[in-house]
N, C-alpha and C positions, 0 to 999 in steps of 0.2 A: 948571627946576622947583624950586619951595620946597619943601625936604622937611617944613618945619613946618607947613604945610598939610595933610600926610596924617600924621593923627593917631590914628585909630581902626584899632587889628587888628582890627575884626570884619571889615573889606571886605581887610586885606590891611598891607602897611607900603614906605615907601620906604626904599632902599639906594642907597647907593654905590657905581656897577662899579668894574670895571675900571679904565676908563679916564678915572674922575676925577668923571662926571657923574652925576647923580641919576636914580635910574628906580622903579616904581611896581610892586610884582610882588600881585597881588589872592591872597587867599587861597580855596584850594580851596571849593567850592559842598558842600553847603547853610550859609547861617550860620544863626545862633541869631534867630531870627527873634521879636518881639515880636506877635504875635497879639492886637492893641487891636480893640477894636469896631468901629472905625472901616476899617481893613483887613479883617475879617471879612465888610461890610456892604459893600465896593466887589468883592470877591472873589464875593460871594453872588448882586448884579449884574450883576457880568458873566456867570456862567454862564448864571444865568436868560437873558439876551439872546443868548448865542450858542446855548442849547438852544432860543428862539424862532426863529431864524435857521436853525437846522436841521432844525426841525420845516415853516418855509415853503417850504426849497428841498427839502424828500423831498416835499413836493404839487405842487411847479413844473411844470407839462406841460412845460416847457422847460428844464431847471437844467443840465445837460452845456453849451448854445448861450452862454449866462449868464458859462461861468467865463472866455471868453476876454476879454470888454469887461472885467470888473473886475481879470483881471492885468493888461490892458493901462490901467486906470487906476493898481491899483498901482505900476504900473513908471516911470507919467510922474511921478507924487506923491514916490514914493521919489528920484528920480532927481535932482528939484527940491530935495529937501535939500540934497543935494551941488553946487545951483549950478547945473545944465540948467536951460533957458528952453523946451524943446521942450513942448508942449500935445500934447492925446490926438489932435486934427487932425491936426498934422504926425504924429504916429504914423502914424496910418493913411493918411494920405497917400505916405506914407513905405517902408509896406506895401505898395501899389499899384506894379505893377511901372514904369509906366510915366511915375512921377514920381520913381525911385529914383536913378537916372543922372541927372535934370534940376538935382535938389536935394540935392546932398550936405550933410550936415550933422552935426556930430560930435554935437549935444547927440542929434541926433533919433534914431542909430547906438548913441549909449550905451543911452538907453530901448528899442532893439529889443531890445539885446545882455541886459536885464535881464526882457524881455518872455522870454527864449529860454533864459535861465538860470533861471528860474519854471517854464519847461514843461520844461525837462531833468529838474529838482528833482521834481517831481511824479513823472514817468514812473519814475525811477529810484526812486523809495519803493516801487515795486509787486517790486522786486528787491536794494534795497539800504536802510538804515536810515539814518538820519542819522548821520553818523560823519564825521572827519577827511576822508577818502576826499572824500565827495560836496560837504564844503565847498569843497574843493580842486579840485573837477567846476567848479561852481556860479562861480567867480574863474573860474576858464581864459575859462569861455563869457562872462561879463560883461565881460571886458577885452580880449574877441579884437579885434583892427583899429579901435580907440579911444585916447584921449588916457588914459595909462598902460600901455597895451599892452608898451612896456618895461622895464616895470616888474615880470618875473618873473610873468606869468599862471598861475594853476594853482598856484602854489607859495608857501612860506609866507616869510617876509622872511629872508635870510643877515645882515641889518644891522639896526641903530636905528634906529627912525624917533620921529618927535615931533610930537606937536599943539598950533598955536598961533596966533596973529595972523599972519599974512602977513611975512616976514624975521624971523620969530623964530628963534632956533637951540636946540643944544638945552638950551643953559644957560637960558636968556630964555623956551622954553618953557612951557606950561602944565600939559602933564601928557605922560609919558615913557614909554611901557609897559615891559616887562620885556623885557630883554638876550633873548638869542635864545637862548642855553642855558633859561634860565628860562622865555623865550616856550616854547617845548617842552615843557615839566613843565606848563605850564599847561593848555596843548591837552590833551594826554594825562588829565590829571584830569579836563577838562571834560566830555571824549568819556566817560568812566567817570562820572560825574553824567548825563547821557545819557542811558546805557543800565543805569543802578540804578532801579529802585523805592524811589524814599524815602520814599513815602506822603503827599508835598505834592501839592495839585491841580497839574494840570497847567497851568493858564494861570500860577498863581505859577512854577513852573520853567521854565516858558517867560521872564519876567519876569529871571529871575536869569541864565537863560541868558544873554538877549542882553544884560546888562550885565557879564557874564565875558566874552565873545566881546569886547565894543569896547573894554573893560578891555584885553585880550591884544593887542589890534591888530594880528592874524598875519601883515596884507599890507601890502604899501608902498604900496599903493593899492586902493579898494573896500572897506574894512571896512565901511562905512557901511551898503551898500546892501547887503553880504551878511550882515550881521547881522540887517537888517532881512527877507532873503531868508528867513533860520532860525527864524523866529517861524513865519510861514505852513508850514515844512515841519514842524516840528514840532509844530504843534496839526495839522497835515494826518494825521502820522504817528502820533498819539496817541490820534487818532479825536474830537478835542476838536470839531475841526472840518470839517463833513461833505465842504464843497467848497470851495476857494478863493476865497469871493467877500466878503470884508471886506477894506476898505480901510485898516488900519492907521498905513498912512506919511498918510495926510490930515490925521489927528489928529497926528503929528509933525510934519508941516509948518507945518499952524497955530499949533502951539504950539513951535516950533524952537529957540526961547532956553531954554523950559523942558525943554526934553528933553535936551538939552546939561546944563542946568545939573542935573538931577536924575542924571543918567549920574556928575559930576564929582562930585556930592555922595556917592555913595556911598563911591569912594575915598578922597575929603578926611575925609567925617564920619561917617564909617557909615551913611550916612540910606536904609538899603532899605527900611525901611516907606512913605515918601515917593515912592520911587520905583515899587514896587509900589503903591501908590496911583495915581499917575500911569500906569503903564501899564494896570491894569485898569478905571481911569477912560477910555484910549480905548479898551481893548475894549469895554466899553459902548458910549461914541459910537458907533464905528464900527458895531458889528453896529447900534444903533439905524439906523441911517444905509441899512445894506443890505437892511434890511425895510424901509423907506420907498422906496427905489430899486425892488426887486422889489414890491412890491405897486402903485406907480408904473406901471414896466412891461406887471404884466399886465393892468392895466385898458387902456393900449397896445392889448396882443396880443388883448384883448374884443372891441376897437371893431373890430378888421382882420378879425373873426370874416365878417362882412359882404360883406368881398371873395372868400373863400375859399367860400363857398355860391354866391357869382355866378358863380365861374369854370366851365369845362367842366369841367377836370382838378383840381378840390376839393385832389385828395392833393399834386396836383404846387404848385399853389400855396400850401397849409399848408408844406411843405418850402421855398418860396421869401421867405415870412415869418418864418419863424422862423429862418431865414437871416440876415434883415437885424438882427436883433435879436442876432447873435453878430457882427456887423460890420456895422455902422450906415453906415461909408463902406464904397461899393464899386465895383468895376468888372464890368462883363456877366462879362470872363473869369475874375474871381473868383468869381461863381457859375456860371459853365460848368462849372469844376472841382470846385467844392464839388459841387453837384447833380449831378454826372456827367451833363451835357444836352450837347445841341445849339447852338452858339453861336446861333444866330438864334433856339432856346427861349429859350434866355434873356435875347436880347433884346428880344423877345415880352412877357416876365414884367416885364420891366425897364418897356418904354413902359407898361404898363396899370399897375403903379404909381408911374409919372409922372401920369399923365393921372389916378389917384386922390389925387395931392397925400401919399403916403405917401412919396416918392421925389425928390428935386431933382439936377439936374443942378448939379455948383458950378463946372465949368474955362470952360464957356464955349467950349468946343473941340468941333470939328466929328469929330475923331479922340481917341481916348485920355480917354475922358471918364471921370468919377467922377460919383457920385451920391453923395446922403446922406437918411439918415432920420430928419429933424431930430426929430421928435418922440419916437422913439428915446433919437438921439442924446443931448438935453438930461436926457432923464433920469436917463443917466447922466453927464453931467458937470455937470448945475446943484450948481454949490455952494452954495446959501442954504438 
């Protein structure tokens, strides 16, 4: 790491450890922040879009079914940062018991492991706040029985680590977080910005947050994806954001050089106006993106209105449609158990939306079969 590259206290200053190398310690949250019009006007933006985005899903006949396809896209999007090849297909394929054992795969085990660290996160807000604690939850369960798994799950780094080009060390490095005494005072401060009332909206502290968090680099593996995690639980926890259903890491991914390079800029130059530009620029996108998704949708869930009036059991097939819509791919025994039925009910419900082209069969198998709701499906995962 160049120390003359990080030049601006406002984000922090590098030092010399111990041990001879250079490392990067950010300075404690809130900085002094320049309030230009121009941040004012992308801040003002985004709220208006995530207060439109929660005004559609409080009219959702459906929103609860909703939140598990869009963590389960966030998690394949996030995941993809870090280098996973796994698609929201193989997720749910992957989901499906009886392609689990057939097809192991570490990318597609990472994206459950981040699908199951989202729904731990969620669940534990209704008992516990976002603190050290549930960061700490959040790593265990994203790295259980995956490539890092050794790497101390659950727990915050005893050692240096460093981010750089592939065989870089840490001299050669690009940027070096703080020593582990200091990684410590960091956290501690952070979690204390947290849980203060400084009177900034909440989407900018959210903003600062996750760029102290990846600053701090607390694990020797996962920062990435659980910094990325602390956005969503903290607009979740704040009430910023009504249900989990914006896809954040999309607009990261697409834009992956600049989200790197705007994270580095702050330590190198001070540049948080830039960066809080940039991320309240995709909270925009994104919520733009998920009222187009849902409004998508329910013109979907309109047309299906049709088969639900033709059936005998109206109630039992609204339940078996809006089913498919929280899991696009599925198997009979996966709505056996959801719907608490009769395996041959739900095989029943399964053929008539076969036979109505809402349902395809994709293995091709006489046993163990999957279906999908392509029309569904596509709407949530068309990227254009």
């Amino acid at each position: 790491m160049k120390p003359g590259d990080f030049h601006n206290k406002r984000s922090g200053e590098a030092i010399r450890t111990q041990k001879g190398h250079w490392a990067f310690i950010p300075a404690p949250l809130p900085p002094d922040l320049d309030w230009s019009p121009v941040l004012i006007t992308a801040l003002s933006d985004a709220e208006r879009e995530l207060a439109r985005l929660t005004t559609l899903a409080g009219g959702f006949p459906f929103p609860r079914l909703l939140i598990q396809p869009f963590i389960r896209r966030e998690a394949v999007l996030s995941s993809r940062i870090e280098g996973t090849r796994a698609s929201l297909t193989d997720l749910y394929n992957y989901e499906s018991a009886q392609l689990s054992f057939l097809e192991p795969d570490d990318d597609v085990r990472e994206v459950h492991n981040y699908v199951l660290a989202l729904d731990h996160g969620l669940e534990r807000l209704e008992t516990l706040p976002v603190s050290l604690r549930l960061i700490r939850e959040l790593h265990a369960r994203l790295m259980e029985g995956v490539r890092g798994s050794q790497l101390t799950p659950g727990k915050f780094r005893r050692t240096q680590n460093w981010i750089g080009p592939a065989g870089s060390t840490i001299d050669t490095a690009t940027y070096v977080p703080p020593p582990v005494d200091e990684m410590q005072d960091a956290l501690n401060a952070m979690e204390k910005f947290i849980h203060t009332d400084t009177g900034l909206p909440a989407l900018v502290r959210a903003g600062l947050i996750h760029y102290q968090f990846e600053a701090i680099h607390p694990f020797l593996d996962g920062n990435g994806r659980v910094g990325r995690l602390l956005v969503m639980l903290l607009l979740r926890d704040w009430n910023a954001l009504s249900q989990p259903l914006l896809n954040l890491s999309a607009y990261f991914e697409h834009y992956r050089q600049e989200y790197y390079d705007h994270l580095l800029a702050v330590s190198q130059r001070g540049k948080w106006e830039e960066w809080l530009r940039f991320f309240l620029r995709g909270i925009t996108t994104q919520t733009q993106d998920s009222v187009f998704r849902m409004n998508r949708l329910q013109g979907i869930r309109t047309h299906y209105e049709e088969l639900v009036h033709a059936d005998r059991n109206p109630g039992r097939m609204t339940a078996v449609i809006d089913f498919i819509f929280s899991r696009p791919i599925l198997t009979v025994g996966q709505l056996e158990t959801a719907l608490d039925m009769p395996y041959m009910a739900a095989k029943r419900y399964v053929d008539k939306l076969v036979k109505a082209g809402v349902l395809k069969e994709t293995t091709g198998y006489a046993r163990n079969r999957i279906f999908m709701a392509h029309e569904v499906f596509q709407a949530l995962e068309d990227t254009t």
